[in-house]
TORMI-677480 format. One record per residue: residue number from 1; x, z, y of N, C-alpha, C, O in turn; residue in one letter. Coordinates in steps of 0.05 Angstrom, whole numbers, plus 32768, in hexadecimal, padded with zeros to 4 digits. Atoms other than C-alpha are relative to their C-alpha. Layout:
<node><nr>NUM</nr><n_u>X</n_u><n_w>Z</n_w><n_v>Y</n_v><ca_u>X</ca_u><ca_w>Z</ca_w><ca_v>Y</ca_v><c_u>X</c_u><c_w>Z</c_w><c_v>Y</c_v><o_u>X</o_u><o_w>Z</o_w><o_v>Y</o_v><rest>A</rest></node>
...
This chain:
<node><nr>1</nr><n_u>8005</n_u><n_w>7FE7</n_w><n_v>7FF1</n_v><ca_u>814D</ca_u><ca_w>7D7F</ca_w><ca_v>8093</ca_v><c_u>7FE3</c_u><c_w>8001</c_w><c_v>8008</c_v><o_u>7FD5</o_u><o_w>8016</o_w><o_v>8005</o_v><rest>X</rest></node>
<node><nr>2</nr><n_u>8017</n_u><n_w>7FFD</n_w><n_v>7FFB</n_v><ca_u>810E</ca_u><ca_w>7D6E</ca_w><ca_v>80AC</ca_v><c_u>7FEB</c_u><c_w>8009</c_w><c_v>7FE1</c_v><o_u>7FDB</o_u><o_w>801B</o_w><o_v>7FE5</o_v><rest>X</rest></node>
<node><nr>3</nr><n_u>8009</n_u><n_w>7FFF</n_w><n_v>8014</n_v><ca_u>80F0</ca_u><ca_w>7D70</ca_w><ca_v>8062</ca_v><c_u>7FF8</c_u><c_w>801F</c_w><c_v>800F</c_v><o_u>7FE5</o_u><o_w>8024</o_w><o_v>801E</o_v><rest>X</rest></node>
<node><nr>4</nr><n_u>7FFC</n_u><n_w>7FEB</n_w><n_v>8008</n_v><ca_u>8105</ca_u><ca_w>7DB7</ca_w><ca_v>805C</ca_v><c_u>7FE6</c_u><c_w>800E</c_w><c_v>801E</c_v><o_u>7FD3</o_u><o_w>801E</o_w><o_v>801B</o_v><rest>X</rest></node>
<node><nr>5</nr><n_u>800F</n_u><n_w>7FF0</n_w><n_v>7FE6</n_v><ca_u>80E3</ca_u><ca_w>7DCD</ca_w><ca_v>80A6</ca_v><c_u>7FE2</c_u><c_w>7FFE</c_w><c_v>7FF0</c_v><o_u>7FDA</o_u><o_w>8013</o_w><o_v>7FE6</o_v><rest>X</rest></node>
<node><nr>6</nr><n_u>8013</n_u><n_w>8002</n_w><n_v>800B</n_v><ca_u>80A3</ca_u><ca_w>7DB5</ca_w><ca_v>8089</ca_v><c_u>7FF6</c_u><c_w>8014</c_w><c_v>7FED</c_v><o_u>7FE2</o_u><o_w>8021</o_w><o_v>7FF0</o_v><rest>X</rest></node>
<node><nr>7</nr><n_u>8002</n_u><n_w>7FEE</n_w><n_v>8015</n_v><ca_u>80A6</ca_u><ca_w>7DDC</ca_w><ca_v>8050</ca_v><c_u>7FFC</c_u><c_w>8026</c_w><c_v>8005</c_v><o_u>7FEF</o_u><o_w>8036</o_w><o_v>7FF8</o_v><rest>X</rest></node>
<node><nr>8</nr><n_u>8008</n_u><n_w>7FE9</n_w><n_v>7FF9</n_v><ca_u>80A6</ca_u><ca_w>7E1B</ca_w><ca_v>806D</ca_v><c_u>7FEA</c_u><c_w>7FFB</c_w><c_v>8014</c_v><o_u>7FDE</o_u><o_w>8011</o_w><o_v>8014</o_v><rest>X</rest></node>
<node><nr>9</nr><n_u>801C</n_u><n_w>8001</n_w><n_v>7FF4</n_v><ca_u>806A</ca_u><ca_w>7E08</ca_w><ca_v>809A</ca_v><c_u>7FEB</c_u><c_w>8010</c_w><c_v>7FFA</c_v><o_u>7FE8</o_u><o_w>800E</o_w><o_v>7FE2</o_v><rest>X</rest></node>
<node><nr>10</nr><n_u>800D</n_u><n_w>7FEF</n_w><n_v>8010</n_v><ca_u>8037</ca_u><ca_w>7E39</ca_w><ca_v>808F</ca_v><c_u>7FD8</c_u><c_w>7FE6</c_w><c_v>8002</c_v><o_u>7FCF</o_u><o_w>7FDA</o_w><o_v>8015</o_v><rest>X</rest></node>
<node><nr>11</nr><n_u>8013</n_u><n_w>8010</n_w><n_v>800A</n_v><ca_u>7FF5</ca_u><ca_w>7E12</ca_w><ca_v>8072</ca_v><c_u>7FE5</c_u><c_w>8015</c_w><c_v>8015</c_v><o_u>7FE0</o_u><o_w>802D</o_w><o_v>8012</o_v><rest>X</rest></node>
<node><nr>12</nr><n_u>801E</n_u><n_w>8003</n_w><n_v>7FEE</n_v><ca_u>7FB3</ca_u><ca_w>7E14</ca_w><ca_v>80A8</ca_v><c_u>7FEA</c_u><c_w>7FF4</c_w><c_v>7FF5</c_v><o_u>7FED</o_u><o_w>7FDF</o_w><o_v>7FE7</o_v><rest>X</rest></node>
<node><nr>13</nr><n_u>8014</n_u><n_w>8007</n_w><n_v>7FFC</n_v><ca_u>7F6C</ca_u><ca_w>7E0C</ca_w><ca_v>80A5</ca_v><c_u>7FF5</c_u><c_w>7FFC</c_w><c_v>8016</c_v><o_u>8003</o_u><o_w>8002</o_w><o_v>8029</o_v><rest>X</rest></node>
<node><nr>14</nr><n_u>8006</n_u><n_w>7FFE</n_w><n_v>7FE3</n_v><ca_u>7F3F</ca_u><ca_w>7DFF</ca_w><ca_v>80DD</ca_v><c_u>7FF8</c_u><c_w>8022</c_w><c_v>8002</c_v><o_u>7FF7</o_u><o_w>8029</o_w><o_v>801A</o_v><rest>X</rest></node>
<node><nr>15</nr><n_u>800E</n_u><n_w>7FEE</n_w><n_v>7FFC</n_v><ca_u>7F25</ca_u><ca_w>7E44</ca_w><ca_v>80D5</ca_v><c_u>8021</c_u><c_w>801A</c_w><c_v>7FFC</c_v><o_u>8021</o_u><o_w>8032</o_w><o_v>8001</o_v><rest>X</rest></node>
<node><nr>16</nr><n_u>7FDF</n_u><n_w>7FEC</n_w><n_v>8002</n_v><ca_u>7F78</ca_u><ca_w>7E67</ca_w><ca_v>80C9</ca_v><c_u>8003</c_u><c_w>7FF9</c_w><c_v>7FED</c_v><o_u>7FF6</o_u><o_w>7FE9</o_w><o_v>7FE0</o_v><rest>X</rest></node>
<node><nr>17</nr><n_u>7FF3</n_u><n_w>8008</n_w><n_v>8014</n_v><ca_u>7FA7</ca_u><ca_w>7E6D</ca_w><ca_v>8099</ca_v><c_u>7FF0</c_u><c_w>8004</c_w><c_v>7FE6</c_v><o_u>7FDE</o_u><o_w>8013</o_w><o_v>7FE2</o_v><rest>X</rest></node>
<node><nr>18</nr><n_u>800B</n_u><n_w>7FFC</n_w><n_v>801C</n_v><ca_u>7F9A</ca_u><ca_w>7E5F</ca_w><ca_v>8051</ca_v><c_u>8009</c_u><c_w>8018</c_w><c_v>7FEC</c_v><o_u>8021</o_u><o_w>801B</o_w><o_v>7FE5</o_v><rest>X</rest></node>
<node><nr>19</nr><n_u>8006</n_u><n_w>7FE8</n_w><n_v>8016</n_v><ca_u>7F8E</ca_u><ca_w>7E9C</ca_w><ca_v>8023</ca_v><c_u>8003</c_u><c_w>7FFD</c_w><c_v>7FEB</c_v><o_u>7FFD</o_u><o_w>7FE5</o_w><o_v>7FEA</o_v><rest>X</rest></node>
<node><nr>20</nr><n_u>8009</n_u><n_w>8007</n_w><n_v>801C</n_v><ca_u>7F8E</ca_u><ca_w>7E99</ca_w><ca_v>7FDB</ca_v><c_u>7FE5</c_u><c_w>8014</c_w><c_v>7FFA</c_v><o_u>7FE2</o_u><o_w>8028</o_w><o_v>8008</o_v><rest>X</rest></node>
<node><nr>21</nr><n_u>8019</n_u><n_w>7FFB</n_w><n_v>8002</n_v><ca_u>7F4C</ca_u><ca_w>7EAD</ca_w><ca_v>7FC3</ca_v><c_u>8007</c_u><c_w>8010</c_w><c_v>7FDC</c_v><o_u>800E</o_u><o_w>8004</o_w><o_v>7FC7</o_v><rest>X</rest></node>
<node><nr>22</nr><n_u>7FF8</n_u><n_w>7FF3</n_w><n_v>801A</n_v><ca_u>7F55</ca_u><ca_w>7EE3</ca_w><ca_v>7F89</ca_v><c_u>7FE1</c_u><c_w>8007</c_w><c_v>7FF6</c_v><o_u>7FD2</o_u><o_w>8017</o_w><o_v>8000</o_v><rest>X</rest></node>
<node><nr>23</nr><n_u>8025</n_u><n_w>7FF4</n_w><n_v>8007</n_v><ca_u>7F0D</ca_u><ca_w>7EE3</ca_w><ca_v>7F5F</ca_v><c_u>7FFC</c_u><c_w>8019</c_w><c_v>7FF6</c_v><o_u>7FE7</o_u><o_w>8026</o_w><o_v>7FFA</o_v><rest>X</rest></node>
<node><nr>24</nr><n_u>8004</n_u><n_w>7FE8</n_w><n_v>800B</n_v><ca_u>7F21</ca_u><ca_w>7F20</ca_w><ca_v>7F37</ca_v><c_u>8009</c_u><c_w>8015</c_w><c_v>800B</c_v><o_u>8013</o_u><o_w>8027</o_w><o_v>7FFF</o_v><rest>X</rest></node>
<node><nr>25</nr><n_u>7FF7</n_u><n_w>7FE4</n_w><n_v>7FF9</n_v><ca_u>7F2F</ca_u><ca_w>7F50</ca_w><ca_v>7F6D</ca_v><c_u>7FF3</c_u><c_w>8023</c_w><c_v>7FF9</c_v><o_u>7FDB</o_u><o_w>8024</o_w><o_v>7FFD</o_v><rest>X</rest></node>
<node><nr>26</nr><n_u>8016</n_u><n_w>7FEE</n_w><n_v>7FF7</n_v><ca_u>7F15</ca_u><ca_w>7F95</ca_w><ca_v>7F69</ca_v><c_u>7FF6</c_u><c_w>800A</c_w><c_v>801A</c_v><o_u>8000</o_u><o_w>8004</o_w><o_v>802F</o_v><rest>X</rest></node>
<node><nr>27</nr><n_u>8009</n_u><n_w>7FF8</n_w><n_v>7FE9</n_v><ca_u>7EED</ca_u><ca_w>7FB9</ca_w><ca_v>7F98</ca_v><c_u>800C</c_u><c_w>8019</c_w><c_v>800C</c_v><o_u>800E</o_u><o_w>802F</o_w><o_v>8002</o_v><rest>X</rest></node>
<node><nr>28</nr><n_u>7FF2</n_u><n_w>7FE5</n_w><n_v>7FEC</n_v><ca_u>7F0E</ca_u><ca_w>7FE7</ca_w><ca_v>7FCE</ca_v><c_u>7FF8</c_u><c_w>800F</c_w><c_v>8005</c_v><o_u>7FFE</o_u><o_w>800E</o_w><o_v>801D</o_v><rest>X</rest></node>
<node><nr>29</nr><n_u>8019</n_u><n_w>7FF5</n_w><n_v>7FF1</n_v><ca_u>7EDE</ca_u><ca_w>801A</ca_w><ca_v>7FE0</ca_v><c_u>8014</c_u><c_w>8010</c_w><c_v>8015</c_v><o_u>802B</o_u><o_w>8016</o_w><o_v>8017</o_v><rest>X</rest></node>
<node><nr>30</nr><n_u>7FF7</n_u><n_w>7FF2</n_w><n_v>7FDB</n_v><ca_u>7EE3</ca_u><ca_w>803B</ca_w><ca_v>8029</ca_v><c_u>8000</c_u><c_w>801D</c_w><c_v>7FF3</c_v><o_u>7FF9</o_u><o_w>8022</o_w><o_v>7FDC</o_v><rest>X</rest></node>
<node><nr>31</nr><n_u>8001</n_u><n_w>7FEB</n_w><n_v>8005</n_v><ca_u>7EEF</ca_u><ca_w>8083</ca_w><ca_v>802F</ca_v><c_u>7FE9</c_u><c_w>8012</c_w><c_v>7FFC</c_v><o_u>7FE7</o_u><o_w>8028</o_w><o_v>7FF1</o_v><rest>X</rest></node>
<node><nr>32</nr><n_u>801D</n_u><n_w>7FF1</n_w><n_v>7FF5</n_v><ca_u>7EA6</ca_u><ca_w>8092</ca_w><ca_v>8046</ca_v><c_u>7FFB</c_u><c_w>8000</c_w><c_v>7FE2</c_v><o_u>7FF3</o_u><o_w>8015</o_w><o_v>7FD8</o_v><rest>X</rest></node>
<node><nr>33</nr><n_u>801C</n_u><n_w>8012</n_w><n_v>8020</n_v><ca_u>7E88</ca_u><ca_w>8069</ca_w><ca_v>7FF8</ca_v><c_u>8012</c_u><c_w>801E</c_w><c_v>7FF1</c_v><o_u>8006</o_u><o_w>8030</o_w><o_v>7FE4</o_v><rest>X</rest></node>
<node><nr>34</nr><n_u>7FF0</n_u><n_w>7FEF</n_w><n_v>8016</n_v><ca_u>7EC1</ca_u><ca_w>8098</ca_w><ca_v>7FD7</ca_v><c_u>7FF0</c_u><c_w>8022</c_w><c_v>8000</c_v><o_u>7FEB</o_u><o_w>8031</o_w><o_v>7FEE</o_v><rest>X</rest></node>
<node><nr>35</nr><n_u>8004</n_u><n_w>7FDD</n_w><n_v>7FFD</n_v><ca_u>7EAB</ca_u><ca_w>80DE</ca_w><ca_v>7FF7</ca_v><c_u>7FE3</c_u><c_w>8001</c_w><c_v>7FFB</c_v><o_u>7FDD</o_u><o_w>8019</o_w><o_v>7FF9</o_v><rest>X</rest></node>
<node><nr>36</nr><n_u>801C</n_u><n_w>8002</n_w><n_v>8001</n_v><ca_u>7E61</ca_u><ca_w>80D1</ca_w><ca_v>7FEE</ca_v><c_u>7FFC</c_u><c_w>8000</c_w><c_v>7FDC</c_v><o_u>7FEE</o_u><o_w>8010</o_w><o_v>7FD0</o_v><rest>X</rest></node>
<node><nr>37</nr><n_u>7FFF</n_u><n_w>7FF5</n_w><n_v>8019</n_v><ca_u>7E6E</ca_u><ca_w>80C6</ca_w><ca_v>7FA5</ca_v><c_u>8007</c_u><c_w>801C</c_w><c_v>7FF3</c_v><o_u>7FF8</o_u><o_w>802C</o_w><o_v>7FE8</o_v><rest>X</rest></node>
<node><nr>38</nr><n_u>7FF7</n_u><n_w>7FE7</n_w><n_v>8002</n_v><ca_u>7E9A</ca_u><ca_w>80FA</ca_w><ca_v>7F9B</ca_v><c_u>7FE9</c_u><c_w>800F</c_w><c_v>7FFF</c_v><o_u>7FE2</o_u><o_w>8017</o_w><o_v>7FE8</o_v><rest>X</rest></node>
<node><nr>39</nr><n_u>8017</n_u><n_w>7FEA</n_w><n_v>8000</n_v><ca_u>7E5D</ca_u><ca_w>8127</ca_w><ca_v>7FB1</ca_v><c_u>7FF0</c_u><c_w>7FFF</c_w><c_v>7FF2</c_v><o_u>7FE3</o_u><o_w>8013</o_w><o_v>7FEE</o_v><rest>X</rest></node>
<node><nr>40</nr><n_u>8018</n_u><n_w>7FFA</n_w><n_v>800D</n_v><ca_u>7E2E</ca_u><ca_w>8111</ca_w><ca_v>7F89</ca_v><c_u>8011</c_u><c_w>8003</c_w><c_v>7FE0</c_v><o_u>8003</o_u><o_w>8002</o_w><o_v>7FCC</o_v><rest>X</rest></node>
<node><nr>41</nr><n_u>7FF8</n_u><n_w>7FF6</n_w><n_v>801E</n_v><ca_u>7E67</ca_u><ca_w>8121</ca_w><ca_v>7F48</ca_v><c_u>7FF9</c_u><c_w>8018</c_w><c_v>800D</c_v><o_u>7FE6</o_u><o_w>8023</o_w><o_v>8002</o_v><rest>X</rest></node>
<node><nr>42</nr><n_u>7FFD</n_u><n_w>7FE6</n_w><n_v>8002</n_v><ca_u>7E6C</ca_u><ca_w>815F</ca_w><ca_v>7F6A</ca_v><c_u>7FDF</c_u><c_w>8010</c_w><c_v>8000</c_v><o_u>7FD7</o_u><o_w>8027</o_w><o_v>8003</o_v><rest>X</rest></node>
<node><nr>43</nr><n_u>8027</n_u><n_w>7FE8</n_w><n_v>7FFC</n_v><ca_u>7E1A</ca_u><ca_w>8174</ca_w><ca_v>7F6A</ca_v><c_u>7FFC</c_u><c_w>7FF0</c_w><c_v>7FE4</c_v><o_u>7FE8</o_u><o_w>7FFD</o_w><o_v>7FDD</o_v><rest>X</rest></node>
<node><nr>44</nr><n_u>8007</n_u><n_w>7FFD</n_w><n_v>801B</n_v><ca_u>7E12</ca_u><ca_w>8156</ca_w><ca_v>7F21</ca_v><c_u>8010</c_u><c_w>8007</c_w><c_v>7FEE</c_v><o_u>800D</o_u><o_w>7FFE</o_w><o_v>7FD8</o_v><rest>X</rest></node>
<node><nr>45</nr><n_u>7FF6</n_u><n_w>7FF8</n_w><n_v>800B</n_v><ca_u>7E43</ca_u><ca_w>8177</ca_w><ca_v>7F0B</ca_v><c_u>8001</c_u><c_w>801E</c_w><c_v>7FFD</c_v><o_u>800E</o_u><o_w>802B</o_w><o_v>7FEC</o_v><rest>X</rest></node>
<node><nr>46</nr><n_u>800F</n_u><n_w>7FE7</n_w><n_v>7FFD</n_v><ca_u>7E23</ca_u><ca_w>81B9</ca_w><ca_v>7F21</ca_v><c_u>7FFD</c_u><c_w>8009</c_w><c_v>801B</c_v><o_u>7FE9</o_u><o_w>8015</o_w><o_v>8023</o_v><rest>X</rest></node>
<node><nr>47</nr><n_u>7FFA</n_u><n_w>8000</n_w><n_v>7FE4</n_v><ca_u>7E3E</ca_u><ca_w>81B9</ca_w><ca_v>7F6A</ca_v><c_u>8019</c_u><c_w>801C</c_w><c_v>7FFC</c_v><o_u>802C</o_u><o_w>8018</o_w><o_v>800C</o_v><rest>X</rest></node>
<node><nr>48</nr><n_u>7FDB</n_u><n_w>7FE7</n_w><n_v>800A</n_v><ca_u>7E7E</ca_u><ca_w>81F9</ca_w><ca_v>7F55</ca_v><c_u>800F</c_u><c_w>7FEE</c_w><c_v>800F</c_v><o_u>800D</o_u><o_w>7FD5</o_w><o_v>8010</o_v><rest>X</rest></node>
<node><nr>49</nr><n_u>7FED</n_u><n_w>8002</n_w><n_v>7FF0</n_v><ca_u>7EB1</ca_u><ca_w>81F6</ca_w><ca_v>7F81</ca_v><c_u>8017</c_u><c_w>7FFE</c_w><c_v>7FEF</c_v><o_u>8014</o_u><o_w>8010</o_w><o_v>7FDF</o_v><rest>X</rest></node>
<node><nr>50</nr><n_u>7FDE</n_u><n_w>8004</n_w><n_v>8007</n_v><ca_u>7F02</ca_u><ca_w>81E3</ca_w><ca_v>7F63</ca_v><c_u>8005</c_u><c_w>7FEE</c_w><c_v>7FF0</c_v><o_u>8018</o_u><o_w>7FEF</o_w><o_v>7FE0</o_v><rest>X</rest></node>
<node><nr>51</nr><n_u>7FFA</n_u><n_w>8014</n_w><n_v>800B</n_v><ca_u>7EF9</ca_u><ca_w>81A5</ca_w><ca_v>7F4B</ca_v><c_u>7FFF</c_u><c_w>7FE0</c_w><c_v>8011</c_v><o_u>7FFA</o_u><o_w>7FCA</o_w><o_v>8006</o_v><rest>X</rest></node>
<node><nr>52</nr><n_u>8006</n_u><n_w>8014</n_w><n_v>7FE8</n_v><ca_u>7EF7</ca_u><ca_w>8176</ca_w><ca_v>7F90</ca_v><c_u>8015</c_u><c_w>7FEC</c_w><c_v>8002</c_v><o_u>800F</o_u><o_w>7FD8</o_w><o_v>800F</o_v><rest>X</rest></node>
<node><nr>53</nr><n_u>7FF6</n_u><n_w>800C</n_w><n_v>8002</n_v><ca_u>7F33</ca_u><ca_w>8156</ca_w><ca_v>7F83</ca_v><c_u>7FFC</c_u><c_w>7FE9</c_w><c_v>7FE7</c_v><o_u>8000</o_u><o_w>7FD1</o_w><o_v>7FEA</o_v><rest>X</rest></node>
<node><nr>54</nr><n_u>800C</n_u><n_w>800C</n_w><n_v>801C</n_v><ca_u>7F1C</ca_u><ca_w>813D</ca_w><ca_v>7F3A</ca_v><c_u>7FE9</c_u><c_w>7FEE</c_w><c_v>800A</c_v><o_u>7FEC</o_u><o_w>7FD7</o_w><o_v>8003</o_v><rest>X</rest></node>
<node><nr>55</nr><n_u>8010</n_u><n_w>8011</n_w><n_v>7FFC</n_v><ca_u>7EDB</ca_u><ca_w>8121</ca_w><ca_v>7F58</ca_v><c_u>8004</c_u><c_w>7FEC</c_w><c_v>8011</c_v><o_u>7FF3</o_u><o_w>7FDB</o_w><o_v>8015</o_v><rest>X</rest></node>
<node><nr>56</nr><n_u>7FFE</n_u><n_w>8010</n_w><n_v>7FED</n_v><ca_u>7EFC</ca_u><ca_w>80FF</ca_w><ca_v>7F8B</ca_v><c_u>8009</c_u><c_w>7FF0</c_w><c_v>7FEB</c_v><o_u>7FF6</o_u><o_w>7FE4</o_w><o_v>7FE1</o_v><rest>X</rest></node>
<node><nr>57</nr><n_u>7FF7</n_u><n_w>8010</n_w><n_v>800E</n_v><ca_u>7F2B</ca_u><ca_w>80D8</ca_w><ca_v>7F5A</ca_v><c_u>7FE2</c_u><c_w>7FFC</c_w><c_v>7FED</c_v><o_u>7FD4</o_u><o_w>7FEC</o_w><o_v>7FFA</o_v><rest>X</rest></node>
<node><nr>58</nr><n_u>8014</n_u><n_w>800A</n_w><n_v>8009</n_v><ca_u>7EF0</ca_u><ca_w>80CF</ca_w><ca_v>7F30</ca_v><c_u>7FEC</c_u><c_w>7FE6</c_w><c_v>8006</c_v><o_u>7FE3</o_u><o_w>7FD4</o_w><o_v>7FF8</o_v><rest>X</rest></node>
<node><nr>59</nr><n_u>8013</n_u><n_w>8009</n_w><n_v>7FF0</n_v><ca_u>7EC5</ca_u><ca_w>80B5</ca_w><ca_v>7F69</ca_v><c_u>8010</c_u><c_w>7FE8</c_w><c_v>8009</c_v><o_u>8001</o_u><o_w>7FD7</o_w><o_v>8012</o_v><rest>X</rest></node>
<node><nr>60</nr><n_u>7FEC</n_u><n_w>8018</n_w><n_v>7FF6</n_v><ca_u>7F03</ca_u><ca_w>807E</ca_w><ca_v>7F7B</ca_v><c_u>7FFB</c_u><c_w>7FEF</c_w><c_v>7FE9</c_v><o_u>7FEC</o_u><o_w>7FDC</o_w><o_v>7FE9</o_v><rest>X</rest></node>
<node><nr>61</nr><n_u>8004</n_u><n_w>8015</n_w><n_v>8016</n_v><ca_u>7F0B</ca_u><ca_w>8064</ca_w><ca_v>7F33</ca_v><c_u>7FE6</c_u><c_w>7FFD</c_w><c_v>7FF3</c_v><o_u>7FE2</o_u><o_w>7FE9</o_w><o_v>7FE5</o_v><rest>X</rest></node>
<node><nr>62</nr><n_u>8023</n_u><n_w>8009</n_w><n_v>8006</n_v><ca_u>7EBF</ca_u><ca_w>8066</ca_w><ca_v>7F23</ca_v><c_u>7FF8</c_u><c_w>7FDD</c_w><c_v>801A</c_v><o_u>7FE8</o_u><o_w>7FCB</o_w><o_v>8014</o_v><rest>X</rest></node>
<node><nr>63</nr><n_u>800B</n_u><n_w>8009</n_w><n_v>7FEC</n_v><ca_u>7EBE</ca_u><ca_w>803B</ca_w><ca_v>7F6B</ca_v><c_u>8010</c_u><c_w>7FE8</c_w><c_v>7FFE</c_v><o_u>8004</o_u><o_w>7FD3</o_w><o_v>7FFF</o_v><rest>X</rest></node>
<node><nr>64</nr><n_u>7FEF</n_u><n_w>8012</n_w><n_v>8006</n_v><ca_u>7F00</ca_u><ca_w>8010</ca_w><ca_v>7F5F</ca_v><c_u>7FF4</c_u><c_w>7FF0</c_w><c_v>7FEC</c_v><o_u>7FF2</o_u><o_w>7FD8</o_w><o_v>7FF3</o_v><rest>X</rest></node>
<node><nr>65</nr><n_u>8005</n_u><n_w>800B</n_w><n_v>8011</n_v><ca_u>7EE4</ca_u><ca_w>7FFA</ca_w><ca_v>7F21</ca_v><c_u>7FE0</c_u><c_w>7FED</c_w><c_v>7FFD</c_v><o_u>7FD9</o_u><o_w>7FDE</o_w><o_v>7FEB</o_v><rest>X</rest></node>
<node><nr>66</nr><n_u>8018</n_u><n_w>8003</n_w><n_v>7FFD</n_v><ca_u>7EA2</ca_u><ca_w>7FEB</ca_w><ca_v>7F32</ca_v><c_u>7FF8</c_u><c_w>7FE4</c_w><c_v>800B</c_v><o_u>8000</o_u><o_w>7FDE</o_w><o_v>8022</o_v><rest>X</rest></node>
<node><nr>67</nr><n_u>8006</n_u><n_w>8021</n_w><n_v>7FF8</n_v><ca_u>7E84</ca_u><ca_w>7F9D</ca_w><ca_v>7F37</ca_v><c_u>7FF6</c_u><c_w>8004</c_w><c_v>801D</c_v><o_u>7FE4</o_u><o_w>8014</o_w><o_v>8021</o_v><rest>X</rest></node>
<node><nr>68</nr><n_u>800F</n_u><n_w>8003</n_w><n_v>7FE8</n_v><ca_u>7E78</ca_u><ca_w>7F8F</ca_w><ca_v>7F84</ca_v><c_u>7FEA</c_u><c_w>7FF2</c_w><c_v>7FFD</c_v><o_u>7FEB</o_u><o_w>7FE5</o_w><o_v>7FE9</o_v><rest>X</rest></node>
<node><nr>69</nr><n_u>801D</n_u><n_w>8012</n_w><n_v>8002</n_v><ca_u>7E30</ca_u><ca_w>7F6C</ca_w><ca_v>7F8C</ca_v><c_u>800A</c_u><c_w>7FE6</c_w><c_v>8008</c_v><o_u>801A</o_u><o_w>7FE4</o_w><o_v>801B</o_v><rest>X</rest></node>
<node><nr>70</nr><n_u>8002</n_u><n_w>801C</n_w><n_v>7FFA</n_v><ca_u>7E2F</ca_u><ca_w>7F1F</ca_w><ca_v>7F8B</ca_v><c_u>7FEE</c_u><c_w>7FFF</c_w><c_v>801B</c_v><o_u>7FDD</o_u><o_w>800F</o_w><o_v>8023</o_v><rest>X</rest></node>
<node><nr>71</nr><n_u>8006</n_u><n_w>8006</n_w><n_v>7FE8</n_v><ca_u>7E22</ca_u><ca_w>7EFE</ca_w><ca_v>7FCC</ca_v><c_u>7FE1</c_u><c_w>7FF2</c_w><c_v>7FF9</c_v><o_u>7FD6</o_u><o_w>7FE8</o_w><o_v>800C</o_v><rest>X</rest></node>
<node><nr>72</nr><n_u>8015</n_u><n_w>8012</n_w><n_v>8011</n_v><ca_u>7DE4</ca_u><ca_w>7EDD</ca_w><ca_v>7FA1</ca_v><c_u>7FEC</c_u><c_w>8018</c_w><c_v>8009</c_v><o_u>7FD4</o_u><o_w>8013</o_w><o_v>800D</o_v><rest>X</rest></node>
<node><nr>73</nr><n_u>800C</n_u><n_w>7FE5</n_w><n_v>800B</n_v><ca_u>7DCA</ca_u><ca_w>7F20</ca_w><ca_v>7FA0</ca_v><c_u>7FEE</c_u><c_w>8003</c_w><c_v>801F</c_v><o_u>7FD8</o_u><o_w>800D</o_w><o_v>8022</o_v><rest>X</rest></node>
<node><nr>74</nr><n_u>8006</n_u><n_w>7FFA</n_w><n_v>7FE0</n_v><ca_u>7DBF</ca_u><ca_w>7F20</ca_w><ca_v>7FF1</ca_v><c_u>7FEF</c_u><c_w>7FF2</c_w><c_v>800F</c_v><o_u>7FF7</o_u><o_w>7FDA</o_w><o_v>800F</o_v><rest>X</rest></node>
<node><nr>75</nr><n_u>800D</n_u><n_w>8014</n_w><n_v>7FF1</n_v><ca_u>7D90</ca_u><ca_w>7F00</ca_w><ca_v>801A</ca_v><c_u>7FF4</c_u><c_w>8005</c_w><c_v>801F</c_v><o_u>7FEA</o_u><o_w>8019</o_w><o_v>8028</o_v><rest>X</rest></node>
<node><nr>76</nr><n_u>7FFB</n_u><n_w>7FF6</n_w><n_v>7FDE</n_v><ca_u>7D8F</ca_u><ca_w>7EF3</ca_w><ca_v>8067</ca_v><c_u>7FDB</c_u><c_w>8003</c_w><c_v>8003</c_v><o_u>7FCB</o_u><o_w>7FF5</o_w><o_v>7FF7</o_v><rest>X</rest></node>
<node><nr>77</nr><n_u>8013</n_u><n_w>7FFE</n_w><n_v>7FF2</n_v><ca_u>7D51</ca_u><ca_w>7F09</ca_w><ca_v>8085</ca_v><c_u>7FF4</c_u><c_w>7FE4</c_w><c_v>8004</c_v><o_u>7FDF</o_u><o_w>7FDE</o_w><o_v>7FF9</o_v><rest>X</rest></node>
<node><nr>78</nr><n_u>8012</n_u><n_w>8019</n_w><n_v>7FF3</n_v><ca_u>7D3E</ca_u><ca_w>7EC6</ca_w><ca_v>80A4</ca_v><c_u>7FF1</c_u><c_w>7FEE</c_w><c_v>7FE8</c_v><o_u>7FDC</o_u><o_w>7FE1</o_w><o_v>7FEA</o_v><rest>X</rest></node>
<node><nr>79</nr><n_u>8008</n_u><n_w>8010</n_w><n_v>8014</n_v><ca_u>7D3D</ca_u><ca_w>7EA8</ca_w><ca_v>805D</ca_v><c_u>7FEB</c_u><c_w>800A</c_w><c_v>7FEE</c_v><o_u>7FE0</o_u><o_w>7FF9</o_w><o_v>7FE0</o_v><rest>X</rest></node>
<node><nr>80</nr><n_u>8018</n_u><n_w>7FF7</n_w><n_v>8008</n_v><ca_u>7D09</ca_u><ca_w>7ED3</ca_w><ca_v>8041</ca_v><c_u>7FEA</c_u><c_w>8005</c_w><c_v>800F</c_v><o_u>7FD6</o_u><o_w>8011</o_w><o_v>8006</o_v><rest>X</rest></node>
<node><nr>81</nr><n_u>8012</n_u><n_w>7FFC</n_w><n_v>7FEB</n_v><ca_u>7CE2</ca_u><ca_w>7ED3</ca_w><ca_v>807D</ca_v><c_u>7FE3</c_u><c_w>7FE0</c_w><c_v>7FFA</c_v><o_u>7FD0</o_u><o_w>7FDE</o_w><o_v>8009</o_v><rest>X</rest></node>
């Protein structure tokens, strides 16, 4: 019996529980990244009005699909100082 209690134990770090770490997620974008795209389908696309639903979906799977930037890519202030 004791085994079994164990086993359901949920697995800790010092920092919380353990996560699995998925490398090939995609990227989520927020509502704000989505509507900001969106606008710029909708002004090179002439800016015409009755197609705001199309650029939205557009503006998601253009954004879903899209490589997030490597953390390589970033650099803190202090370290280029």
């Amino acid at each position: 019996m004791e085994l079994k209690e164990k086993r359901n134990e949920t697995l800790k770090s010092p920092t919380g529980p353990i996560q699995p770490h998925a490398e090939n997620t995609n990227h989520a974008p927020g509502l704000e990244e989505i509507r900001l795209r969106a606008d710029e389908i909708h002004i090179e696309r002439g800016g015409f009005p009755g197609n705001e639903l199309d650029d939205w979906l557009q503006a998601e799977r253009e954004l879903q699909h899209a490589t997030p930037p490597k953390k390589e890519q970033f650099r803190v202030a202090s370290e280029t100082a």
